[in-house]
N, C-alpha and C positions, 0 to 999 in steps of 0.2 A: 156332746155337751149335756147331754138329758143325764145320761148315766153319771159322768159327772157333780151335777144337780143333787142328786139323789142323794150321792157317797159325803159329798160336802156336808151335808145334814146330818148324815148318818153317823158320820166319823167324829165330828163337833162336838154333835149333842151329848152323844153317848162315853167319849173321853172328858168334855170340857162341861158338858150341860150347856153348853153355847154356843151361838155361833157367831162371827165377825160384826155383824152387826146387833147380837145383842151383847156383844163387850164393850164395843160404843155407847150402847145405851144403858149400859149397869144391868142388865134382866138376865136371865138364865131359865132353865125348863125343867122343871120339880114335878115328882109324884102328886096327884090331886089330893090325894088320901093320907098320905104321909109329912107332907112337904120336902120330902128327901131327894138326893139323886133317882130319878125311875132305873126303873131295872130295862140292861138291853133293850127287851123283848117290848116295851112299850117304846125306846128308839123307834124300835123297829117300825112299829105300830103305826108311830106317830109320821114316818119319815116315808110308808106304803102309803096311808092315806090324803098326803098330798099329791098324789095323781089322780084324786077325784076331781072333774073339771072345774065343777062352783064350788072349793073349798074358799077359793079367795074371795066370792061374794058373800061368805058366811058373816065377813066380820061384818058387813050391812045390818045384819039381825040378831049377830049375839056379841059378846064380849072376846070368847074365846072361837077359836074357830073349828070348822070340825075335823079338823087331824088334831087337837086338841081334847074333844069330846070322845073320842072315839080313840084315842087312847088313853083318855083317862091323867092325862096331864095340865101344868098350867105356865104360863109365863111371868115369874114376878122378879121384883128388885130383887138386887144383890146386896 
C-alpha cells in the first residue's frame, strides 16, 4: 500500500499536475517560480519528501507544506 502511495502522487502530479482530490477541488500543483507545469524532477522531489514524518503537521505553521517548500512548488486554482 506505501509503494502504492507514493506512485499515486507520482504518476498524477506529473501526467495530470493532479490528483483525485485536487480535481474535486479545482487545484493542481505549479512551478513556484514559473507558475507552469514543474518539471518531472520536482514530481519527484515533491512526492520523496512526503515521507518526512511531520510533513502533515507543517500545514499547522505554514501555508504550504513542506514537500511543497522543498520542492519548490505550489497548490493553486484551476
Amino acid at each position: 500500500m506505501i509503494v502504492f502511495y507514493y506512485f499515486y502522487y507520482l504518476i498524477l502530479e506529473s501526467v495530470f499536475g493532479q490528483t483525485i482530490g485536487k480535481m474535486v477541488t479545482k487545484t493542481k500543483v505549479v512551478d513556484a517560480m514559473t507558475g507552469e507545469k514543474p518539471a518531472f524532477i520536482k514530481i519527484v522531489a515533491r512526492t520523496v519528501t512526503r515521507l518526512i514524518p511531520i510533513d502533515f503537521l507543517s500545514y499547522l505553521f505554514v501555508v504550504n507544506g513542506i514537500h511543497d517548500k522543498l520542492s519548490k512548488t505550489i497548490v493553486t486554482r484551476v
